[in-house]
Each structure stands twice: as C-alpha cells, then as structure tokens.
C-alpha positions as protocol buffer text, in pm:
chain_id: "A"
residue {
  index: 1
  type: UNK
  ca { x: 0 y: 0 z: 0 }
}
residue {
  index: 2
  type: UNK
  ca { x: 165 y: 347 z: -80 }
}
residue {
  index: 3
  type: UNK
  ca { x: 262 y: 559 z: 176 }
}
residue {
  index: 4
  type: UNK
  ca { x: 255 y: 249 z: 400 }
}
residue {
  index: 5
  type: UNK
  ca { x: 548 y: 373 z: 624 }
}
residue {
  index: 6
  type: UNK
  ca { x: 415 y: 741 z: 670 }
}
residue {
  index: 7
  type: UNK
  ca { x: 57 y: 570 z: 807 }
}
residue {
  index: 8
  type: UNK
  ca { x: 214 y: 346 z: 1033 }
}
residue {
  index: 9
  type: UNK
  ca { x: 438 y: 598 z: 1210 }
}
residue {
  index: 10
  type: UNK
  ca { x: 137 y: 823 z: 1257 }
}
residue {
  index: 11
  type: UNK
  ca { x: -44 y: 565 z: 1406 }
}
residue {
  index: 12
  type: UNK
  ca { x: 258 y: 489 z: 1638 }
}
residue {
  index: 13
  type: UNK
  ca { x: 294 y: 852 z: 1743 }
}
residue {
  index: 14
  type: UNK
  ca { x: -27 y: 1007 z: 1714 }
}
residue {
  index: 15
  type: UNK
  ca { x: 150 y: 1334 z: 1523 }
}
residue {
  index: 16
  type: UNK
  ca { x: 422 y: 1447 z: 1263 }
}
residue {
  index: 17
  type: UNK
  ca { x: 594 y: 1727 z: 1112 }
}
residue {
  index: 18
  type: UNK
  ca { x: 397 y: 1852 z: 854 }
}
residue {
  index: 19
  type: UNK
  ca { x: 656 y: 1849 z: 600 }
}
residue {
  index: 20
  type: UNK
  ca { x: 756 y: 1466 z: 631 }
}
residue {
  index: 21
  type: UNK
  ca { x: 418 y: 1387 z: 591 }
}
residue {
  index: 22
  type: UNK
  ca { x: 338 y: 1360 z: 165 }
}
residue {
  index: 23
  type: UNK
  ca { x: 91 y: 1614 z: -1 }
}
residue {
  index: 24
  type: UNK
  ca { x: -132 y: 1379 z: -161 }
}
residue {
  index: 25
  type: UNK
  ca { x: -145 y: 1141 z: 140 }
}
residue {
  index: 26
  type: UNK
  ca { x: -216 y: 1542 z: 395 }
}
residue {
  index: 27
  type: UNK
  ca { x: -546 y: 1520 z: 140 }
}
residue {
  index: 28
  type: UNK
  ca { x: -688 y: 1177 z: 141 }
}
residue {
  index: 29
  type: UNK
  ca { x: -647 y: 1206 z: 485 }
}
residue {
  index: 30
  type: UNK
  ca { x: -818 y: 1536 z: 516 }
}
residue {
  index: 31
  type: UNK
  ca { x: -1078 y: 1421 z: 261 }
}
residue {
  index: 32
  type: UNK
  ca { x: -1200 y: 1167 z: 499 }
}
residue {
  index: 33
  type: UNK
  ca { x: -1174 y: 1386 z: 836 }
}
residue {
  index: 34
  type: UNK
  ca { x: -858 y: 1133 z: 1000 }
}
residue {
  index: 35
  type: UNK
  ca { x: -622 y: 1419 z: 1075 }
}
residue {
  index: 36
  type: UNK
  ca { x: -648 y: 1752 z: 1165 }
}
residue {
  index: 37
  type: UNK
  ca { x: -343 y: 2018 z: 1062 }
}
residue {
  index: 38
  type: UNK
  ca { x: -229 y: 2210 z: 1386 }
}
residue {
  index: 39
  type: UNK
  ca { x: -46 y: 2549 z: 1289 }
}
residue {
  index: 40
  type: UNK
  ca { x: 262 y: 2604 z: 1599 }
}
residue {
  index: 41
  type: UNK
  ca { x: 403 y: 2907 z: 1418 }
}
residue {
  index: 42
  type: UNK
  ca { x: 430 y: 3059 z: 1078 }
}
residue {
  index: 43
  type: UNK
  ca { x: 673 y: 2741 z: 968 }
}
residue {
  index: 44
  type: UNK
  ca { x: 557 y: 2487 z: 1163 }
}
residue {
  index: 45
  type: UNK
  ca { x: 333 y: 2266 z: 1124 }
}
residue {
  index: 46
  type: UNK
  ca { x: 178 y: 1950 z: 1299 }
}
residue {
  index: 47
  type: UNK
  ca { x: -51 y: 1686 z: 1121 }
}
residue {
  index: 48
  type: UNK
  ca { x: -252 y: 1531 z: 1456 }
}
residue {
  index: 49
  type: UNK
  ca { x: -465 y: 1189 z: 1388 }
}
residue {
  index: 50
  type: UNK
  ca { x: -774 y: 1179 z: 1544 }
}
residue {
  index: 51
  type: UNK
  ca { x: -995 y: 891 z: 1677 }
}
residue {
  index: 52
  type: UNK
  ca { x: -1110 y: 759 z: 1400 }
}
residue {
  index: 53
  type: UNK
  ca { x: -792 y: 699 z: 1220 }
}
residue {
  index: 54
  type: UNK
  ca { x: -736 y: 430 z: 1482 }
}
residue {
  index: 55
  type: UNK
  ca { x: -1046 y: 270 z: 1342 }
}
residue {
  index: 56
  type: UNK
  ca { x: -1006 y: 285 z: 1053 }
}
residue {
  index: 57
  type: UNK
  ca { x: -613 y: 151 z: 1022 }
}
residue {
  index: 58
  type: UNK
  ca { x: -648 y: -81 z: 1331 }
}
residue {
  index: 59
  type: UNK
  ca { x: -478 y: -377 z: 1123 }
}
residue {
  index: 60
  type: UNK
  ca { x: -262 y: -185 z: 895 }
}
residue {
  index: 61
  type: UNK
  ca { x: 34 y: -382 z: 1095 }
}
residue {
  index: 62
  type: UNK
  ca { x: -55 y: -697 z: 917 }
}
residue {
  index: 63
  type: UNK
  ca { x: -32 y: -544 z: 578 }
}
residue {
  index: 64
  type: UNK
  ca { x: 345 y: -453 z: 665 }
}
residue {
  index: 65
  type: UNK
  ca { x: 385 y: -809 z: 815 }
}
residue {
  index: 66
  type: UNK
  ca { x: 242 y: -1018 z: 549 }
}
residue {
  index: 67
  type: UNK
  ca { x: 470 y: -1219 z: 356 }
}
residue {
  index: 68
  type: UNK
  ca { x: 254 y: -1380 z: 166 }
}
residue {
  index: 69
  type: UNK
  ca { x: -42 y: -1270 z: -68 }
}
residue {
  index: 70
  type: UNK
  ca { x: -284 y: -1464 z: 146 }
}
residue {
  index: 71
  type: UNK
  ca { x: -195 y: -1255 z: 432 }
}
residue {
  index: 72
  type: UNK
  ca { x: -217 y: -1006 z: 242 }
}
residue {
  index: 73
  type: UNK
  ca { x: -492 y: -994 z: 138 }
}
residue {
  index: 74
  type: UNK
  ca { x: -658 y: -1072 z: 425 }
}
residue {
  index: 75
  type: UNK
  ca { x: -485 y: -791 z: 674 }
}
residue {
  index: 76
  type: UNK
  ca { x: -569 y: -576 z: 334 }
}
residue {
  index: 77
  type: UNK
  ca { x: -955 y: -694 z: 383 }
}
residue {
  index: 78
  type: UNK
  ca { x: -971 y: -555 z: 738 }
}
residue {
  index: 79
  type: UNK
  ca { x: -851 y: -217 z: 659 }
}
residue {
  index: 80
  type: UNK
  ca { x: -1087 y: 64 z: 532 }
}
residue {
  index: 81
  type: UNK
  ca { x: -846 y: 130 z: 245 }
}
residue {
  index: 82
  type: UNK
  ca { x: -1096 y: 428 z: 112 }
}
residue {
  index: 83
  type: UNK
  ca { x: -886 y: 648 z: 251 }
}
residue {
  index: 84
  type: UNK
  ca { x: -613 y: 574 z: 28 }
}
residue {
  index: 85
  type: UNK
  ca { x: -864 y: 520 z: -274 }
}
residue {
  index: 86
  type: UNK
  ca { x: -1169 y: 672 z: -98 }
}
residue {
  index: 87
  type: UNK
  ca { x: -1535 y: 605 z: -301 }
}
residue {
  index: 88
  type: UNK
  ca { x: -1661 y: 969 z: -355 }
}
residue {
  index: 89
  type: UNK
  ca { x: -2019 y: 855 z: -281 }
}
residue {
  index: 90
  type: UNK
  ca { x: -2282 y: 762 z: -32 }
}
residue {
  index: 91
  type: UNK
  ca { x: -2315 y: 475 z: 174 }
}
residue {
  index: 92
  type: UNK
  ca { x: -2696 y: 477 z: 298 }
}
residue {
  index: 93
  type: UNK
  ca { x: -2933 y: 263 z: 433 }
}
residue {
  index: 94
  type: UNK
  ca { x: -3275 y: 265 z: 550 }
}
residue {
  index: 95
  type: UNK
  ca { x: -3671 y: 207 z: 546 }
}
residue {
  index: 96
  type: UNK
  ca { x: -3793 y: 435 z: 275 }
}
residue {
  index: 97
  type: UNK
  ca { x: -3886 y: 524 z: -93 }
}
residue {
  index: 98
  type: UNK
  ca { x: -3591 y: 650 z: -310 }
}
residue {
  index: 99
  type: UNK
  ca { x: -3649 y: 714 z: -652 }
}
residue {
  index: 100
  type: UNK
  ca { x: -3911 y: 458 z: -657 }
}
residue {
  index: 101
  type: UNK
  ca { x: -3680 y: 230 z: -506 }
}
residue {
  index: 102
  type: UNK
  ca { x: -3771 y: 33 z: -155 }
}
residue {
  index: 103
  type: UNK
  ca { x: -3519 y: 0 z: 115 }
}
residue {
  index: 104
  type: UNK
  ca { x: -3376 y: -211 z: 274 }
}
residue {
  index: 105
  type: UNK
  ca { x: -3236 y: -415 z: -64 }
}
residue {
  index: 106
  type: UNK
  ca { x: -3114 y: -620 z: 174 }
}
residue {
  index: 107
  type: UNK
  ca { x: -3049 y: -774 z: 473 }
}
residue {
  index: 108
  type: UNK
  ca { x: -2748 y: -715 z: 696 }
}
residue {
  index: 109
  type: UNK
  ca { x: -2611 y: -456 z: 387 }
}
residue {
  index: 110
  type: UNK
  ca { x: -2561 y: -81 z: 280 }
}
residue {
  index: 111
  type: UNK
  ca { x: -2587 y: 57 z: -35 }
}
residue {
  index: 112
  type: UNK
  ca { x: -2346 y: 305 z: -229 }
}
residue {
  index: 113
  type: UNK
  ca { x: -2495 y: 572 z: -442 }
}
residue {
  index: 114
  type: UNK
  ca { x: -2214 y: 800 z: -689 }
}
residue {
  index: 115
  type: UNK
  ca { x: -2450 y: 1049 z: -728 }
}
residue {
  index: 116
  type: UNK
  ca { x: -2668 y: 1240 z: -502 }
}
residue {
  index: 117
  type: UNK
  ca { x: -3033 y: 1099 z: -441 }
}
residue {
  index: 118
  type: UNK
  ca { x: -3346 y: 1300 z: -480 }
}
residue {
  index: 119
  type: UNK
  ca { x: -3556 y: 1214 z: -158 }
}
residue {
  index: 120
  type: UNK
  ca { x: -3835 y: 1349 z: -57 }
}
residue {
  index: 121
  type: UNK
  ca { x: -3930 y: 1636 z: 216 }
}
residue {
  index: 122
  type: UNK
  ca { x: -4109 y: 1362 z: 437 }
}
residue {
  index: 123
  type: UNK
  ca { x: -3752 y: 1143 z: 486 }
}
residue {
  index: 124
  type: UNK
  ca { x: -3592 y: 1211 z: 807 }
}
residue {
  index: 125
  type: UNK
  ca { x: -3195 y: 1192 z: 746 }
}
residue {
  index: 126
  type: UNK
  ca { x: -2983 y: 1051 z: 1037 }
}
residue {
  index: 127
  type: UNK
  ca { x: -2604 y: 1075 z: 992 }
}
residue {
  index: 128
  type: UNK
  ca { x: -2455 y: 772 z: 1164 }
}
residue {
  index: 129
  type: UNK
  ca { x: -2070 y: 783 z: 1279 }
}
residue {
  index: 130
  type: UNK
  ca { x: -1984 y: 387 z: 1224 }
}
residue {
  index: 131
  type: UNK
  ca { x: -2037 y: 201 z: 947 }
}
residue {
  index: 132
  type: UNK
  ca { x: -2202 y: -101 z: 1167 }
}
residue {
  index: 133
  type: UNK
  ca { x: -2494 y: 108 z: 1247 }
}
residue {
  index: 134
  type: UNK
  ca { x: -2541 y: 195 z: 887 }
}
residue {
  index: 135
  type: UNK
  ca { x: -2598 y: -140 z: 840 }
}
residue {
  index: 136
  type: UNK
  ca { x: -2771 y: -270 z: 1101 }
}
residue {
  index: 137
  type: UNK
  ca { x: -2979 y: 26 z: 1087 }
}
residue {
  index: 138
  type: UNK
  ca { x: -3309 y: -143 z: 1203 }
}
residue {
  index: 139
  type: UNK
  ca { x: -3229 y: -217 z: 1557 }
}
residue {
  index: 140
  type: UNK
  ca { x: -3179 y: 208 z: 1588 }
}
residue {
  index: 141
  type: UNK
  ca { x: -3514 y: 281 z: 1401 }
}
residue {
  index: 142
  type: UNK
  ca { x: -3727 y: 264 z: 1747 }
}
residue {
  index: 143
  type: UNK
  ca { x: -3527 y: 579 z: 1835 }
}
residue {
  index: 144
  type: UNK
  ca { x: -3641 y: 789 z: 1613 }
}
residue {
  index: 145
  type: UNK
  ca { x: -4042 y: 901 z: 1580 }
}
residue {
  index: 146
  type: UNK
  ca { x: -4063 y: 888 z: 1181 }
}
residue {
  index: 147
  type: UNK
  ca { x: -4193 y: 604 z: 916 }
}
residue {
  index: 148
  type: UNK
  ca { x: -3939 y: 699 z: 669 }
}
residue {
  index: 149
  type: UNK
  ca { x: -3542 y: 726 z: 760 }
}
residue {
  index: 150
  type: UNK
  ca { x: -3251 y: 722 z: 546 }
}
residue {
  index: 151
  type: UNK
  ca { x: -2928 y: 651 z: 750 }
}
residue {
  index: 152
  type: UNK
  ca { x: -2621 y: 774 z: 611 }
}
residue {
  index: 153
  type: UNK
  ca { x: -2273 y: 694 z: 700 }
}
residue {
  index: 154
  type: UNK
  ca { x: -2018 y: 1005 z: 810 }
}
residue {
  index: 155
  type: UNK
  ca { x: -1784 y: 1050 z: 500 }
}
residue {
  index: 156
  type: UNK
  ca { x: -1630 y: 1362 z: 301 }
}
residue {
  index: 157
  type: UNK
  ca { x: -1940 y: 1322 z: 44 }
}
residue {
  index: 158
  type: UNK
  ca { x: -2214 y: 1312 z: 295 }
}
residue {
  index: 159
  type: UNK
  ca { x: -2061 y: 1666 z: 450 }
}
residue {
  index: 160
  type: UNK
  ca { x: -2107 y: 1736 z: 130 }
}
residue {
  index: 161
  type: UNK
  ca { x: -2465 y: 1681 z: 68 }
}
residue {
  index: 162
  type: UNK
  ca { x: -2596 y: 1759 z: 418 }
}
residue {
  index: 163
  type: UNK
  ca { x: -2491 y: 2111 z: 322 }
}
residue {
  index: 164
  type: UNK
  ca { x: -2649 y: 2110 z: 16 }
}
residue {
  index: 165
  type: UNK
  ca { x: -2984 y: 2031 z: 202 }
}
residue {
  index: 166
  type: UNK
  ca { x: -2971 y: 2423 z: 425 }
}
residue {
  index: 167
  type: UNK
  ca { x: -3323 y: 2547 z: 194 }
}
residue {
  index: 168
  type: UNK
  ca { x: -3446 y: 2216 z: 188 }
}
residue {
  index: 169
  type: UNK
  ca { x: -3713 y: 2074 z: 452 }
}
residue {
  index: 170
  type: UNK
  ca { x: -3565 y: 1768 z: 540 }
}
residue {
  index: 171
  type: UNK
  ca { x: -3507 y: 1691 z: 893 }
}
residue {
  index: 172
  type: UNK
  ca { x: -3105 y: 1575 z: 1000 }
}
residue {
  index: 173
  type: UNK
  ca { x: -2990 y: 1427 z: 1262 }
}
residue {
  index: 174
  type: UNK
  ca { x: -2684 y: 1339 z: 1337 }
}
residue {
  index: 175
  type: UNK
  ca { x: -2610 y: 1016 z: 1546 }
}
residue {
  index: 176
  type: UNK
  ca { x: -2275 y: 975 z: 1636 }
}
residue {
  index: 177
  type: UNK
  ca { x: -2034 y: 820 z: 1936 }
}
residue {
  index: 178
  type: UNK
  ca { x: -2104 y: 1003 z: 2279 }
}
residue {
  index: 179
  type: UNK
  ca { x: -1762 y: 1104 z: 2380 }
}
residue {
  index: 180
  type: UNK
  ca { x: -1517 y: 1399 z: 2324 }
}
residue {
  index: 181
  type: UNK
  ca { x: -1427 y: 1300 z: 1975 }
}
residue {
  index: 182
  type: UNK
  ca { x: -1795 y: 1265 z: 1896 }
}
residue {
  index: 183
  type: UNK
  ca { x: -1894 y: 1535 z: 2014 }
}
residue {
  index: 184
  type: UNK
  ca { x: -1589 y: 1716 z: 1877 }
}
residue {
  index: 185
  type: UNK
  ca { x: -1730 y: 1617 z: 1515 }
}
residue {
  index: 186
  type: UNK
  ca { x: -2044 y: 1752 z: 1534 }
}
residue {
  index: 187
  type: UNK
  ca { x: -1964 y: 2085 z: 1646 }
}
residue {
  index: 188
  type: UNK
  ca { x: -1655 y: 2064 z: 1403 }
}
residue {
  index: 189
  type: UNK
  ca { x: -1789 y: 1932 z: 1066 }
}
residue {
  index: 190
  type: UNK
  ca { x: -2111 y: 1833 z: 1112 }
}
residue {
  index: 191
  type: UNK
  ca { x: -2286 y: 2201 z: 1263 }
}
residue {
  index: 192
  type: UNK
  ca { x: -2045 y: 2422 z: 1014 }
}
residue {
  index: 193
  type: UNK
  ca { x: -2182 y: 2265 z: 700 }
}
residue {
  index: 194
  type: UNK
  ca { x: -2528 y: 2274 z: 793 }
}
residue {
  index: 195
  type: UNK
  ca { x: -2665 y: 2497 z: 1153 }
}
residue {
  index: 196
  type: UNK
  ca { x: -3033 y: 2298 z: 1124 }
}
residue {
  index: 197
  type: UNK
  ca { x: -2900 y: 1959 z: 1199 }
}
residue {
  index: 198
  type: UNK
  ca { x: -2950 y: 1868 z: 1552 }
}
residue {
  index: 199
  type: UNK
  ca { x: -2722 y: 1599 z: 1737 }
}
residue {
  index: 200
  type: UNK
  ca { x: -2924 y: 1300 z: 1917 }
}
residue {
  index: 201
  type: UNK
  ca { x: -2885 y: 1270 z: 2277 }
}
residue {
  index: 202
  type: UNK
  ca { x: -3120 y: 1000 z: 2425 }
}
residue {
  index: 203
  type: UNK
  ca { x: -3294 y: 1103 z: 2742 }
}
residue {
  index: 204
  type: UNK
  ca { x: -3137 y: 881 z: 2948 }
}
residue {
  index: 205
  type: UNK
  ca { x: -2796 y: 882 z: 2771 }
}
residue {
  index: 206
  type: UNK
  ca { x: -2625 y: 1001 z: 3167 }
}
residue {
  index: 207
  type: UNK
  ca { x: -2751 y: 640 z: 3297 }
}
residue {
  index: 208
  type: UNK
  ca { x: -2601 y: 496 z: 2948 }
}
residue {
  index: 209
  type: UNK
  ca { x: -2255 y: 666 z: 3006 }
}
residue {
  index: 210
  type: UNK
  ca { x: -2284 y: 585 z: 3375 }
}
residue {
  index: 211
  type: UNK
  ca { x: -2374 y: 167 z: 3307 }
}
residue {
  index: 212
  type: UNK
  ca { x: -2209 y: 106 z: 2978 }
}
residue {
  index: 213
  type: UNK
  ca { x: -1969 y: 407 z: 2864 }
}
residue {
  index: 214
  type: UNK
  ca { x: -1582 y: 301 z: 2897 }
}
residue {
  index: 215
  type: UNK
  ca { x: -1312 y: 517 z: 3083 }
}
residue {
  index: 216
  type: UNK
  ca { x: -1019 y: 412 z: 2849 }
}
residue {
  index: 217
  type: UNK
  ca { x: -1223 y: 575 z: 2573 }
}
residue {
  index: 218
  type: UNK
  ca { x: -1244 y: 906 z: 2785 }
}
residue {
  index: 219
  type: UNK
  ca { x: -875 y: 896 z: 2900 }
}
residue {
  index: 220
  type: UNK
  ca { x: -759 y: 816 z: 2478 }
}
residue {
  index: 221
  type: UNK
  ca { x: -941 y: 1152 z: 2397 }
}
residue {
  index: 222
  type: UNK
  ca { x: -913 y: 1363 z: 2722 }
}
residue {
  index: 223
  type: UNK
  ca { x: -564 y: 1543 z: 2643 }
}
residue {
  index: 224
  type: UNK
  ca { x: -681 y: 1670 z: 2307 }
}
residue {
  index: 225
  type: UNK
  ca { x: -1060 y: 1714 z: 2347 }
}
residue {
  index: 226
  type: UNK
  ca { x: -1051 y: 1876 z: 2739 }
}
residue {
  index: 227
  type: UNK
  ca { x: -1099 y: 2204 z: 2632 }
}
residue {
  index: 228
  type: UNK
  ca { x: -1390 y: 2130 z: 2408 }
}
residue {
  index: 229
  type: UNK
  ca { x: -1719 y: 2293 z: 2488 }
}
residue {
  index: 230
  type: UNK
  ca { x: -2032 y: 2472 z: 2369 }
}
residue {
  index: 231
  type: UNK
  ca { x: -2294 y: 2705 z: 2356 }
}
residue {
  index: 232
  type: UNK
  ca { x: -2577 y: 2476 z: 2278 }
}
residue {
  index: 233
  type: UNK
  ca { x: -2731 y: 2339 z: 2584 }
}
residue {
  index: 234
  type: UNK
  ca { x: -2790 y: 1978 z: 2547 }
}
residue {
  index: 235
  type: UNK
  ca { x: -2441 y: 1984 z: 2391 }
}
residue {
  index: 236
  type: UNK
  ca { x: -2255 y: 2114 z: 2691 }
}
residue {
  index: 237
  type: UNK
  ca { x: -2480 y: 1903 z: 2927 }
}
residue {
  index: 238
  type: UNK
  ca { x: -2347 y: 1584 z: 2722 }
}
residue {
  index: 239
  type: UNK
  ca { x: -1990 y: 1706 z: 2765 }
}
residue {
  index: 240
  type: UNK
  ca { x: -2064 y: 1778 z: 3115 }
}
residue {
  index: 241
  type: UNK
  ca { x: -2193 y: 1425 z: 3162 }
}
residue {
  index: 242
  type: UNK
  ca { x: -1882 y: 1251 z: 3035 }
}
residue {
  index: 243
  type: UNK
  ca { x: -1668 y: 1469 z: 3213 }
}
residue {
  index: 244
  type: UNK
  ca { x: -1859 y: 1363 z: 3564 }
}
residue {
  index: 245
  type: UNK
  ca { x: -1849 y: 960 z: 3453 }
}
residue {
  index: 246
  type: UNK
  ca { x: -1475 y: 1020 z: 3284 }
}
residue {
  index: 247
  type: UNK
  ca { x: -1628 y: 742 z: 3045 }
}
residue {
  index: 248
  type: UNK
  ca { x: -1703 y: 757 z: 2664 }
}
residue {
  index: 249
  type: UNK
  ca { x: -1964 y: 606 z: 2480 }
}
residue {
  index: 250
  type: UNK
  ca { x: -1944 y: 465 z: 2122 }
}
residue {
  index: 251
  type: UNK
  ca { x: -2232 y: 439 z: 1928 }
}
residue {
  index: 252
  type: UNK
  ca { x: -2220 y: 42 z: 1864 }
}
residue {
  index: 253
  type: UNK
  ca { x: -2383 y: 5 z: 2149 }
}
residue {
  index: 254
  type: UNK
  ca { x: -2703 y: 75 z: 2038 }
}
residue {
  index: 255
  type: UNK
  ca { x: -2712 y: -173 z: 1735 }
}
C-alpha cells in the first residue's frame, strides 16, 4: 500500500511534522476527516490523527507483516483502504422510498450511491458515525419518531450533501459516538456545513454513560478534546456528563 510507512508511524505517534508527511497522502487524509493540521508558528506545522484513524487503520500492521499474498490480502480486507482510494459517494441505508426504489435491498447490507439521491421532504436523514450502524440500521429505528429514515454513513461526500440540504425541509440528525471525539465532530464538521441539523442525545444517555460508557475511551481523547465545549445546551450538558463519569460512549452500542 503506498505511503505504507508514513501511516504506520502516525499511528505509532499520534503526530508528525507537517513536512515529512506527503501532499497527496495530507489530502486523502483530510478528505476523509482522520487528521487535523495544527499550525505552531508561521513554519511549523503538525498533522494530529484523530480517533477515528485508529479505526479505521487498526490492522494496517498486518499489511506490513504479510509475507505472503494470502496474508495479504486478508490484513488488506480488514482495513478501510478508502482512505487511500476513498469512493466519492454515499453509503446509505434505511426504510424508505428513493427514486421509486424500496429500502432495505437487503439484509445485513448498505448501499453506495455515486450520485446524489433525490428524496423526498417527508424522509428524516440521520447521519450515523460507524459504518455497523449503517448497516444494522433497524435495531436504531425505534429511536427515532418517523416512518421513513434514510441513515447515512459520516464521510467527506455526505458533508457534502448535508450542506447542500440548508433550503431544503428535510429533517437531519446526526447520530454519532457520545464522547469527546464525537462530540468534537459535530460541532466541528457536522454544525459548520449545515446549523439545522441537531445531534441525538437520548434522554437517558447520563444512565447509558454511567452503566455502559468506557473510561479508556475518555482517558484516549481527554488530552486533546478537554478544552472542548459549547454554547448549545444539550451539547454542553453531554460534555458535562462525560466529564462527571470520565467514560465515553461509542455508538455500537445501540445496534
């Protein structure tokens, strides 16, 4: 895999120099929201992973190990390699109409659309963070008051299109992991491209934390996310919440 070496030391160390880091690799990384570009003076630089690059590269070790091309391809097939050759598309799901087309298609699957979909003003949009809620989408529909939902996984093209949706009617909500980092992305890239799209917080979600959140999560994200806060209510109550448990949250949990 190209720039194999660069990805695996910024997994190691979390950060590099911004100049030993390649261009076109500084894009595909931005292009899929796994790094953010800290600026320490007027020539330097840092390029910071954040919590989902861990996801997302979580085997990349094997692909350096493999010394044969059935390990290769295997450690290959448990790596999201879109961010090296990302699919500039969406991946939805769901349990409505779209262009005369019924969802689900499938059990247990997602679907990936090149273009944009037309929907209708009735569908209520819910951004989801992880790709295994995308697809087991129908275990999360009893959370959400509406007949017709279209789930859509977090990716560089579905910025794009909730943003195109700011004179539309549609309902958004975003439903991502309830820790720092998750709550970092919403405020982040999610509220920026479009201020109508609300963030779902379950009533209960301080019991959730409290009974089923994780404090390795918190203490992962604590040093680069402590700071974080907000002006929105609910928002700051969340980050208030996880502060009080020190535990995180991921969003698998309700699938």
């Amino acid at each position: 895999m190209k720039h194999l070496k660069t990805l695996l030391k910024l997994k190691e160390y979390g950060e590099l120099n911004y100049s030993t880091v390649p261009k076109t690799l500084i894009t595909l990384l931005k292009d899929e929201m796994l790094i953010d570009i800290i600026t320490l003076s007027s020539k330097r630089k840092r390029v910071v992973v954040k919590e989902q690059f861990y996801k997302v590269y979580k085997d990349i070790e094997n692909i350096y190990d493999a010394t044969t091309r059935k390990e290769l391809i295997h450690a290959n097939t448990h790596t999201k390699a879109k961010a090296i050759a990302p699919q500039d598309g969406l991946y939805i799901n769901g349990n409505c109409e779209i262009e005369n087309v019924k969802l689900p298609l499938f059990n247990n699957s997602a679907i990936f659309l090149k273009e944009f979909p037309k929907i209708s003003k009735d569908i209520l949009i819910i951004g989801v963070e992880n790709f295994e809620n995308l697809v087991y989408f129908q275990s999360q529909v009893k959370f959400f008051q509406n007949k017709n939902i279209l789930f859509v996984y977090r990716n560089s093209s579905m910025l794009r299109w909730f943003e195109s949706f700011k004179n539309l009617e549609n309902e958004i909500i975003y439903f991502g992991d309830f820790d720092l980092a998750g709550v970092d992305i919403y405020l982040n890239e999610i509220l920026p491209r479009n201020k109508n799209i609300s963030f779902y917080i379950p009533k209960n979600i301080e019991k959730l934390i409290e009974q089923h959140g994780t404090n390795e999560l918190y203490k992962n994200q604590l040093n680069r996310y402590k700071n974080i806060s907000s002006t929105i209510k609910s928002i700051q109550n969340l980050i208030d919440t996880i502060h009080k448990n020190q535990k995180g949250l991921e969003q698998e949990f309700f699938i």
